[in-house]
FIDRENPA-22570 format. One line per 4 residues: for each residue z, y, x of N, C-alpha, C, O, CB. Coordinates in pm, whole numbers, plus 32768, in hexadecimal, padded with zeros to 4 digits. Glycine has a CB too. Example, Ala and Ser with C-alpha at 12.3 -4.5 7.8 and 13.67 -1.06 7.14 Angstrom:
830C/7DC7/8527/830C/7E3E/84CE/830C/7EB6/8528/834E/7EB4/8590/8389/7E41/846B; 82C4/7F1F/8505/82CA/7F96/8557/8313/8003/850A/8324/8072/853D/823C/7FC4/8580
// end
This chain:
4053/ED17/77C6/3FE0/ECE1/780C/400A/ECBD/789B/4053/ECFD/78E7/3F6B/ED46/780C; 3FD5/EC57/78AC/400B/EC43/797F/3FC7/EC76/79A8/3F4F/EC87/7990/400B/EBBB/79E9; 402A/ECA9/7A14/4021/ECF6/7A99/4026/ECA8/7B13/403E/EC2F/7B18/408B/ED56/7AA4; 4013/ECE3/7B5E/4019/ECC3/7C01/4012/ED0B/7C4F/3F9A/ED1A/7C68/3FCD/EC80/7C35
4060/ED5C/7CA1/4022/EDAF/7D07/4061/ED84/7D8E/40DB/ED8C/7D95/4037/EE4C/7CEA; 4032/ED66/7DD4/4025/ED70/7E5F/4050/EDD1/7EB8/4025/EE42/7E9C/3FBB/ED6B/7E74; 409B/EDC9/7F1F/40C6/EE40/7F67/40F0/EDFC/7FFD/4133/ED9B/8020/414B/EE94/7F12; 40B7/EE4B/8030/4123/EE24/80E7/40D3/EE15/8152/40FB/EE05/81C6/4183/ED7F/80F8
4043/EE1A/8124/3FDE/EE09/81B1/3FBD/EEA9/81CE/3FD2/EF1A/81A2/3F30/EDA0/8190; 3F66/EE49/825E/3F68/EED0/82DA/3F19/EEC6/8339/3EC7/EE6A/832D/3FE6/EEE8/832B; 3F14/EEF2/837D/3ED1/EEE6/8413/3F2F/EE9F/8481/3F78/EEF4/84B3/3EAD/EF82/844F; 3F3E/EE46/84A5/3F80/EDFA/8502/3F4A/EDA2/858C/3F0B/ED39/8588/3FB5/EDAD/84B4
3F72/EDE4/85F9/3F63/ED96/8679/3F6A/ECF6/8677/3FBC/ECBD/8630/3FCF/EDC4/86D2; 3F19/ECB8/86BF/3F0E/EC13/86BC/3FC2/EBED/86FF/3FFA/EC1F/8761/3E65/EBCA/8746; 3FEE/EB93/86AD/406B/EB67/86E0/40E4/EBCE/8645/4142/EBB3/85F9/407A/EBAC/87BA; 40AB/EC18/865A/4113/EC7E/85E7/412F/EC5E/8555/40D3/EC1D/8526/40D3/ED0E/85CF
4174/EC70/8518/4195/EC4B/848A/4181/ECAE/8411/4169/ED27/8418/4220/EC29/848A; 4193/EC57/8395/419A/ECD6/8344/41D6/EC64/82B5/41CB/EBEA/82AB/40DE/ED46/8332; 4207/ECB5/826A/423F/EC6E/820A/420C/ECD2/8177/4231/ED43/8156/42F0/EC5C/822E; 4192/EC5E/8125/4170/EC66/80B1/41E6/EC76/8037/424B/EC30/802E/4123/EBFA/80A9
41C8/ECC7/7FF4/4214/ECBB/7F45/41C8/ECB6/7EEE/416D/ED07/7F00/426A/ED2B/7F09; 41BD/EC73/7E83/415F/EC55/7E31/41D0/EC6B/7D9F/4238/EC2B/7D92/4111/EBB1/7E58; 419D/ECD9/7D36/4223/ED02/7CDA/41CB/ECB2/7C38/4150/ECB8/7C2C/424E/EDF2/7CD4; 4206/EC86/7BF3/41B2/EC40/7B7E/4217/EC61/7B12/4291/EC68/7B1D/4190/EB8D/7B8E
41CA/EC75/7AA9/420D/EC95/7A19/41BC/EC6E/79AE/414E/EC53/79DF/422A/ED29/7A01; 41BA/EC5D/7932/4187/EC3A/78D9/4168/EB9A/78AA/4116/EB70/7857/4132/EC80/78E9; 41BB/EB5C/78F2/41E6/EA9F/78CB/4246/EA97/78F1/4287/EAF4/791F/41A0/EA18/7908; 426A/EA17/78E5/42FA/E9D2/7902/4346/E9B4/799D/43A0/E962/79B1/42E9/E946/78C5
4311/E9FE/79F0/430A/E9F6/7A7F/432F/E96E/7AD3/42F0/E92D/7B26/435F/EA5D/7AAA; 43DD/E95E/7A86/440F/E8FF/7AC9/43E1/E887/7A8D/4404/E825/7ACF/4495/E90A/7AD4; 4389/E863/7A07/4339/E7DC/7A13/42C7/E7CA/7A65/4299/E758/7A5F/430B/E7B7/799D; 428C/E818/7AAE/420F/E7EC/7AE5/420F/E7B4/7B76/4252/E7FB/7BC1/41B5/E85A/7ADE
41E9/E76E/7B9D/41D8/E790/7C43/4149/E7EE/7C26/40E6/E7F7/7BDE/41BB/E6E3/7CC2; 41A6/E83D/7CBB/412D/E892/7D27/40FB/E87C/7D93/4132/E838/7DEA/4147/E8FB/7D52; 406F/E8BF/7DA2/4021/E899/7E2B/3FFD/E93B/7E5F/3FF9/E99D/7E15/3F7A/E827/7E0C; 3FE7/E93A/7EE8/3FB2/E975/7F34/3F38/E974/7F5D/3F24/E933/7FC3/3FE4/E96E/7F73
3EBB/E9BF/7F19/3E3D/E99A/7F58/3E21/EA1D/7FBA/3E65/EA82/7FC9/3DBF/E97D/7EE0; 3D7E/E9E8/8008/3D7A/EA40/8054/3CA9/EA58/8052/3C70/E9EF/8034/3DDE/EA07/80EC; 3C60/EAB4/8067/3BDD/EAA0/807C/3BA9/EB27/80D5/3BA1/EBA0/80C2/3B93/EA8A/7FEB; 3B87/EABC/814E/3B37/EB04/81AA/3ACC/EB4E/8175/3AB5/EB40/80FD/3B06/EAB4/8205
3A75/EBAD/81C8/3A16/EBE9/81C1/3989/EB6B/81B7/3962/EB36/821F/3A24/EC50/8239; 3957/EB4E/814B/38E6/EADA/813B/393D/EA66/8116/3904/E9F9/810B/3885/EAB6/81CD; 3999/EA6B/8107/39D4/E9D0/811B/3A02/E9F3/809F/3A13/EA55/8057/3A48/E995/819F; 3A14/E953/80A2/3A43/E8FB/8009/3AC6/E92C/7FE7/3B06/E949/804C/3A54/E843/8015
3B0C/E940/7F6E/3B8E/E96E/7F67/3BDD/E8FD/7F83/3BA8/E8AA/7F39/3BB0/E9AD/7EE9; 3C63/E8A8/7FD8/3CB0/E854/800E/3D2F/E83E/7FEC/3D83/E894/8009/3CAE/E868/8074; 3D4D/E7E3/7FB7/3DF9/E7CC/7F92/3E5C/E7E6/8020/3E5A/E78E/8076/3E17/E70D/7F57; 3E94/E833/802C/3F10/E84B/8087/3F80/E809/808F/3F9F/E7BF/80ED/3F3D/E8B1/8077
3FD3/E826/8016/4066/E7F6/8026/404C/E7C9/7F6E/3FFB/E7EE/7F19/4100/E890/8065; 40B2/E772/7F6F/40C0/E784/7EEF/4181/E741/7E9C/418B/E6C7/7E90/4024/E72A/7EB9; 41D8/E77F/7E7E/425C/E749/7E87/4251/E737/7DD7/4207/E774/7D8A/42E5/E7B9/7EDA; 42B2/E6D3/7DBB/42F7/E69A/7D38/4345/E711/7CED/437B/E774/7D1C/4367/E61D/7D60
4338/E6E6/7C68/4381/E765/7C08/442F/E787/7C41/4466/E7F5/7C45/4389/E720/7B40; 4461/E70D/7C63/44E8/E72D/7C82/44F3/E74A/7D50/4550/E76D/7D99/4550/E690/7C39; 446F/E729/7D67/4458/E77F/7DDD/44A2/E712/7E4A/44C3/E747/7EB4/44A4/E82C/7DCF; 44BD/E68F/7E3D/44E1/E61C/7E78/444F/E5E1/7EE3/4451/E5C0/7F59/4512/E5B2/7DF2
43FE/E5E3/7E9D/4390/E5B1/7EAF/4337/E5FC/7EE0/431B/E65E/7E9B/436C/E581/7E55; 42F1/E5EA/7F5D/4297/E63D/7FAA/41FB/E5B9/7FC5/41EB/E545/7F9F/4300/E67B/8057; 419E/E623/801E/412D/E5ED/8016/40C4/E64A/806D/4099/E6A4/8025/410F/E5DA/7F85; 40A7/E64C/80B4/4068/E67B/8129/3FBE/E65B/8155/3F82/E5EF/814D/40C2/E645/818F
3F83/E6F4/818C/3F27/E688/81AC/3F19/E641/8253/3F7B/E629/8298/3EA0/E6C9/8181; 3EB5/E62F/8270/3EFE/E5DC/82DB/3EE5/E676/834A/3F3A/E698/839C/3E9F/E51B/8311; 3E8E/E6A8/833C/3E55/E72F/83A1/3EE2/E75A/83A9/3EE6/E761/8424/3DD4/E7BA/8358; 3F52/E77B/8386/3FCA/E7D0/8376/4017/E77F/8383/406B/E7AD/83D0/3FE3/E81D/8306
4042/E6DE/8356/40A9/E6C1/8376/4108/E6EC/83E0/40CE/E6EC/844D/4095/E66B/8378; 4185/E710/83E8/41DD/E737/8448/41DD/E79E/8467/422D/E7BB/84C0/41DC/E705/84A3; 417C/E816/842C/4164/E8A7/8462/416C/E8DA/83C8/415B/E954/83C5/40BF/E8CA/84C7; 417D/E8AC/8362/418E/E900/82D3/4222/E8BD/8297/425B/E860/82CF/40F2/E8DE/8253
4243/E8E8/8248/42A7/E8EB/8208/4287/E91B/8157/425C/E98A/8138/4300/E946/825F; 429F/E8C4/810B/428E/E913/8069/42FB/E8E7/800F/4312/E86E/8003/41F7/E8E8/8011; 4346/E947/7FC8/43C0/E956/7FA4/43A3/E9BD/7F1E/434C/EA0F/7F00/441E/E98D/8024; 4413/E98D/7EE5/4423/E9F5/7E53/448E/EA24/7E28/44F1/E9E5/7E4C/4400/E9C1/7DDC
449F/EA76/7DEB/4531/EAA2/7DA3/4508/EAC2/7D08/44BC/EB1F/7CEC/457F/EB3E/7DF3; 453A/EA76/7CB4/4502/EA53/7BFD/456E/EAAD/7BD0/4570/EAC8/7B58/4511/E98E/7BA6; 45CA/EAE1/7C21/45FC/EB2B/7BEA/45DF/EBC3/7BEA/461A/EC18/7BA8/4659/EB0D/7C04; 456C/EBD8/7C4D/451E/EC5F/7C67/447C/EC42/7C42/4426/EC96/7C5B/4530/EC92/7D15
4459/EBAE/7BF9/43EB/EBA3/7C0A/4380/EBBB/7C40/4318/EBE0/7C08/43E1/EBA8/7BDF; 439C/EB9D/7CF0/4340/EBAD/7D44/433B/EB4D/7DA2/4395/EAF9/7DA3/4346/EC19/7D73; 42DD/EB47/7DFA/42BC/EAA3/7E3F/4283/EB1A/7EBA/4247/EB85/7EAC/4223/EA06/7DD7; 42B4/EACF/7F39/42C3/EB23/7F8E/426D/EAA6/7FF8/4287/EA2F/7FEC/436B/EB62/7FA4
41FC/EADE/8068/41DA/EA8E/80CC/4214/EADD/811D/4224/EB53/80FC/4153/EA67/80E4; 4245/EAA8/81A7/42A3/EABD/822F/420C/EA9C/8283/41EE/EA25/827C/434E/EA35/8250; 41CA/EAD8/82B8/4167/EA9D/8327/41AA/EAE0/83B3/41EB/EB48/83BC/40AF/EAD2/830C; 4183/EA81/841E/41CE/EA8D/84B2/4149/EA4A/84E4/40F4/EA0B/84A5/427E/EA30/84D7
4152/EA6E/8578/40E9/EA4D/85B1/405D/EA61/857F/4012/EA02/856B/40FD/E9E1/85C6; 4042/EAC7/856F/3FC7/EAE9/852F/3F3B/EAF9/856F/3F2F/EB3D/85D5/3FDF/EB56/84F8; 3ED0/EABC/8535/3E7A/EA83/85A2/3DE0/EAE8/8543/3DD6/EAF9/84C9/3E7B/E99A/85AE; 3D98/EB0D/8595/3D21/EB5E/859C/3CD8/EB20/8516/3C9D/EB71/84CF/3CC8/EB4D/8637
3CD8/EA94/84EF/3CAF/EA22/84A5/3D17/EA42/841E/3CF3/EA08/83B8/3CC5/E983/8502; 3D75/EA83/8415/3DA7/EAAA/83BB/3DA4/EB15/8350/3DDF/EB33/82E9/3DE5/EAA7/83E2; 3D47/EB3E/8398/3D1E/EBC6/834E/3CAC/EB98/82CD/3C50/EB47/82D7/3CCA/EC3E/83CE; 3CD5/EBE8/8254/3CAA/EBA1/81D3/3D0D/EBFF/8179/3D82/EC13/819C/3CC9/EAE4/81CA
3CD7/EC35/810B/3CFC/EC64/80A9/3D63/EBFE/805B/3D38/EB9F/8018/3C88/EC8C/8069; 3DE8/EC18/8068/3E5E/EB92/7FF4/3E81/EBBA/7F92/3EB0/EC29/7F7E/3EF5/EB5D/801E; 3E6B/EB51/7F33/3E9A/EB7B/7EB3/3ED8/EAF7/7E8D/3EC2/EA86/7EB8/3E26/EBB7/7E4B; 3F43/EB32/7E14/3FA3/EA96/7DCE/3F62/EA97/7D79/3F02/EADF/7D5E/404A/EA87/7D99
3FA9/EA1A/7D26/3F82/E9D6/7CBD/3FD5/E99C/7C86/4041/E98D/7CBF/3F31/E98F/7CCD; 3FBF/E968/7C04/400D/E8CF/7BEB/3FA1/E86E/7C24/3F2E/E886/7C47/4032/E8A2/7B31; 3FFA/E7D9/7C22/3FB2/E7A5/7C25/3FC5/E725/7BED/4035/E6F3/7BE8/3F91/E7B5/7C82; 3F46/E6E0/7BB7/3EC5/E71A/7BCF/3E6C/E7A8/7BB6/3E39/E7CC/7B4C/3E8E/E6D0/7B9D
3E6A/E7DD/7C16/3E0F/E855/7BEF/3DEA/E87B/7B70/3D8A/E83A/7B46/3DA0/E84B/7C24; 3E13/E8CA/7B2B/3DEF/E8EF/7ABB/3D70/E981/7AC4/3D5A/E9BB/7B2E/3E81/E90A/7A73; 3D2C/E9A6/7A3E/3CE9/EA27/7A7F/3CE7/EA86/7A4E/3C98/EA9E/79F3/3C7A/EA28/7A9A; 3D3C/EADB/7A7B/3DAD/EB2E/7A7C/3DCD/EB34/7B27/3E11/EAE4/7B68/3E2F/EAE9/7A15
3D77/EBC4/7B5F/3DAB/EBC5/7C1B/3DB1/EC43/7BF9/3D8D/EC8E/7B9E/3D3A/EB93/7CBD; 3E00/EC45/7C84/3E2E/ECF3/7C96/3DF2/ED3E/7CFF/3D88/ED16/7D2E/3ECB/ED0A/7CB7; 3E21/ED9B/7D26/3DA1/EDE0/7D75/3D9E/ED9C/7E14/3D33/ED75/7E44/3DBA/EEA3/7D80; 3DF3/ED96/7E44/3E14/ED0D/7EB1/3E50/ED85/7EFD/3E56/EDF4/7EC7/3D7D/EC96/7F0D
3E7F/ED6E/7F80/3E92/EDBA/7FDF/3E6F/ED62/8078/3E82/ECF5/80AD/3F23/EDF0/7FC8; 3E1E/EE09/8098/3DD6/EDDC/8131/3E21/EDD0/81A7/3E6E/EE2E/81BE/3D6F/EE3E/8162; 3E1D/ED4C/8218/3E5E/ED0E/827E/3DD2/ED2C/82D4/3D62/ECFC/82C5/3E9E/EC68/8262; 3E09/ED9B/8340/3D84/ED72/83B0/3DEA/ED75/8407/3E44/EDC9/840C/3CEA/EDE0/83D7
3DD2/ECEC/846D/3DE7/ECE0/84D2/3DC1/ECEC/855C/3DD7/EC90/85AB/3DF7/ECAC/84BF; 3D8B/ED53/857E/3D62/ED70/85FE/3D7C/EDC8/866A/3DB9/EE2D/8648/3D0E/ED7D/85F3; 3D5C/EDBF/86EF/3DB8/EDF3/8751/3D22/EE7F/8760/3D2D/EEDC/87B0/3DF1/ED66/87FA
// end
């Protein structure tokens, strides 16, 4: 059955980083692309990042461009977000995916960003 779990958030100062792992099992890992979503408190759930099965291919949203990073290793089947510069506006429960989103989510892991 697929999995997903999420791991790597925290409590982090504005400006500070933190680097997501997202671990998946139960499909073919390295055919899918993955995405990075994220959903605030009231808010809509949001496409983040989203990279190509062979992980060539990236896709951003524009709120993060230049301050995220999303990367994978198919040989550990996990898809990893790098966030830097982390902004108060960032804070939102993240969870992966394939994508397109399938439904099948994992428990997400919480990013609060505040000083």
């Amino acid at each position: 059955q697929v999995q997903l779990v999420e791991s790597g958030g925290g409590l982090v100062q504005p400006g500070g980083s933190l680097n997501l792992s997202c671990a998946a099992s139960g499909f073919t890992f390295r055919t899918y692309a993955m995405s990075w979503y994220r959903q605030a408190t009231e808010k809509e759930r949001e496409l983040v990042a989203t990279i190509s099965n062979g992980g060539r291919g990236t896709n951003y949203a524009e709120s993060v461009k230049g301050r995220f990073t999303i990367s994978r290793d198919n040989t550990k089947n996990t898809v990893y977000l790098q966030m830097n510069s982390l902004k108060p506006e960032d804070t939102a429960v993240y969870y992966c995916n394939v994508f397109p989103a399938s439904a099948v989510w994992g428990q997400g892991t919480q990013v609060t960003v505040s000083s």
